[in-house]
BANUVO-120372 format. One line per 8 residues: number of its first residue (from 1); their letters; for each residue y, z, x of C-alpha. Coordinates in Angstrom, 2 decimals. Layout:
N
NUM	A	Y/Z/X; ...
//
This chain:
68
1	XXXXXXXX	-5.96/4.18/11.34; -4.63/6.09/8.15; -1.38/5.25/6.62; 0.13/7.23/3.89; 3.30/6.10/2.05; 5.30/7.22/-1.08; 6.03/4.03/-2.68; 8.89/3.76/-5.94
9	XXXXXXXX	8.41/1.11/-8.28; 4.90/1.67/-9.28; 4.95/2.44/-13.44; 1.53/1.32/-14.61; -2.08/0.11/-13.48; -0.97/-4.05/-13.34; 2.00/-2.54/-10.21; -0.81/-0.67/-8.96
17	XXXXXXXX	-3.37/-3.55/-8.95; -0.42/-5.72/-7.52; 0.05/-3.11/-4.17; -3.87/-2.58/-4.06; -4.62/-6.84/-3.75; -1.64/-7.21/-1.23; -3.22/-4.31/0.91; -6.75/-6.07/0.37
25	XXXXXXXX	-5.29/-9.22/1.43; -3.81/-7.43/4.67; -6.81/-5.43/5.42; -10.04/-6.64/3.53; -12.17/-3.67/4.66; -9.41/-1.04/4.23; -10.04/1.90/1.76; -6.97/2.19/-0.58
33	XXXXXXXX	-5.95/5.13/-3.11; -3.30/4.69/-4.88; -1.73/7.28/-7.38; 1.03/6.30/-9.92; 1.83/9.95/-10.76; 2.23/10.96/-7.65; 3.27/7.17/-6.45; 0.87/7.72/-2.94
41	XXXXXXXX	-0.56/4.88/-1.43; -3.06/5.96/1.08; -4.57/3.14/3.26; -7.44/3.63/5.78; -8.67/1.35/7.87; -10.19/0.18/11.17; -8.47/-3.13/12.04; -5.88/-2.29/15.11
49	XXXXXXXX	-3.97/-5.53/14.76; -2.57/-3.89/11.40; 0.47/-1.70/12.07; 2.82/-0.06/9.72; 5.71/-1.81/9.79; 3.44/-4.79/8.53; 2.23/-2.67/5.23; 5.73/-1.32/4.68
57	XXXXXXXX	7.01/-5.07/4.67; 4.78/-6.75/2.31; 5.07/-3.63/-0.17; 8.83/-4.68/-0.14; 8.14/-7.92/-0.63; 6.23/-7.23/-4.13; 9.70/-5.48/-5.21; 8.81/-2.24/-4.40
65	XXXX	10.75/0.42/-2.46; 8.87/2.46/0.12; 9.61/6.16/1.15; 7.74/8.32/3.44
//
């Protein structure tokens, strides 16, 4: 499965590092990019228990707002 989100909040590498270890925690074999600039989080994995709702909730919770 590949998720892509736009996610608002991220300003610098320690938010980044914050979304990427949640993600890991989630997921641990999931592939994550991240890009503050463009504030994409792109998550890729195999595990079919995982669903988006899951990701979006858990972004929220580190005090970030997510857009698609």
């Amino acid at each position: 499965m590949e998720w892509n989100f736009k996610v608002e909040g991220m300003m610098c590498p320690h938010c980044k590092q914050k979304v990427e270890n949640k993600l890991k925690e989630i997921c641990p074999k999931a592939k994550i990019k991240i890009n503050l600039e463009s504030k994409e989080v792109n998550l890729s994995c195999n595990c079919k228990e995982i669903k988006k709702d899951l990701i979006k909730e858990e972004i929220k919770k580190l005090n970030f707002k997510v857009v698609e």
